[in-house]
C-alpha positions, 0 to 999 in steps of 0.5 A: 496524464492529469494531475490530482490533488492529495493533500497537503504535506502537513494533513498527510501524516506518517502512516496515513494514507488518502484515497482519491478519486482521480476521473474514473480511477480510485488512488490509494495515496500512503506515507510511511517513513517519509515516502509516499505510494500511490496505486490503484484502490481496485483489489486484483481478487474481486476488485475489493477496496485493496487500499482501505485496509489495514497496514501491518508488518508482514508475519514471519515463521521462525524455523529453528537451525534443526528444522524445528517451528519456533513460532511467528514474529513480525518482519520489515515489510509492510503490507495493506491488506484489502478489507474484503478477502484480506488479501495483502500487497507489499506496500514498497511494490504494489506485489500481491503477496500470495503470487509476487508477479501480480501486482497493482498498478502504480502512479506517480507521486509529487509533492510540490512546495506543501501540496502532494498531487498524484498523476494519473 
C-alpha cells in the first residue's frame, strides 16, 4: 500500500475534512476533536460523493418515563451525511446509520512530523 499526501497539520483544521485522490480511489480525510478519519468518498447507496457532505450531531427522539414524545435534541455522535440522497455514517466508524453492519471502508492515517499522508 502507498502512501498519499493529505495536508499539513497546520491547513487541516478542527472540523475540516479534505478529499484525496489517491490512484484510482477518492479518501474523504476529517479532523474533529484532534482525530483524524479517513474512508472511502463512494456512498454505499448509489456511489454518491459519501464525504462531501455536511457534518452534524446525530438527532435524538426524547421519550418522556411514560412513554410520551417530548421532541428532538442533538446527540454526541457525529454524522457526514452524503449530499445525494443524505444518507448519513458515524464519523468514529464509518457505519451507515439506517443499517449499522454496512459501513465504508477505512484507511489508515499518519501524520508524520506537520504532514498527514493517508495509506491506501
Amino acid at each position: 500500500m502507498a502512501e498519499w499526501f493529505v495536508a499539513k497539520s497546520s491547513e487541516l483544521k478542527d472540523g475540516d475534512r479534505k478529499v484525496v485522490v489517491a490512484g484510482q480511489r477518492e479518501i474523504g480525510v476529517f479532523h474533529k476533536d484532534g482525530a483524524l478519519y479517513a474512508y472511502s468518498n463512494n456512498c454505499l447507496h448509489q456511489g454518491g460523493p459519501a464525504c462531501e457532505g455536511i457534518l452534524i450531531n446525530n438527532v435524538v427522539d426524547v421519550i418522556a418515563p411514560d412513554r410520551t414524545y417530548q421532541g428532538q435534541t442533538f446527540g454526541d455522535e457525529v454524522h457526514f451525511v452524503c449530499p445525494w440522497h443524505g444518507y448519513e455514517y458515524d464519523l468514529k466508524t464509518g457505519e451507515m446509520i439506517g443499517d449499522r453492519k454496512q459501513k465504508l471502508r477505512k484507511y489508515e492515517v499518519i501524520r508524520r512530523g506537520d504532514d498527514i499522508y493517508v495509506v491506501a
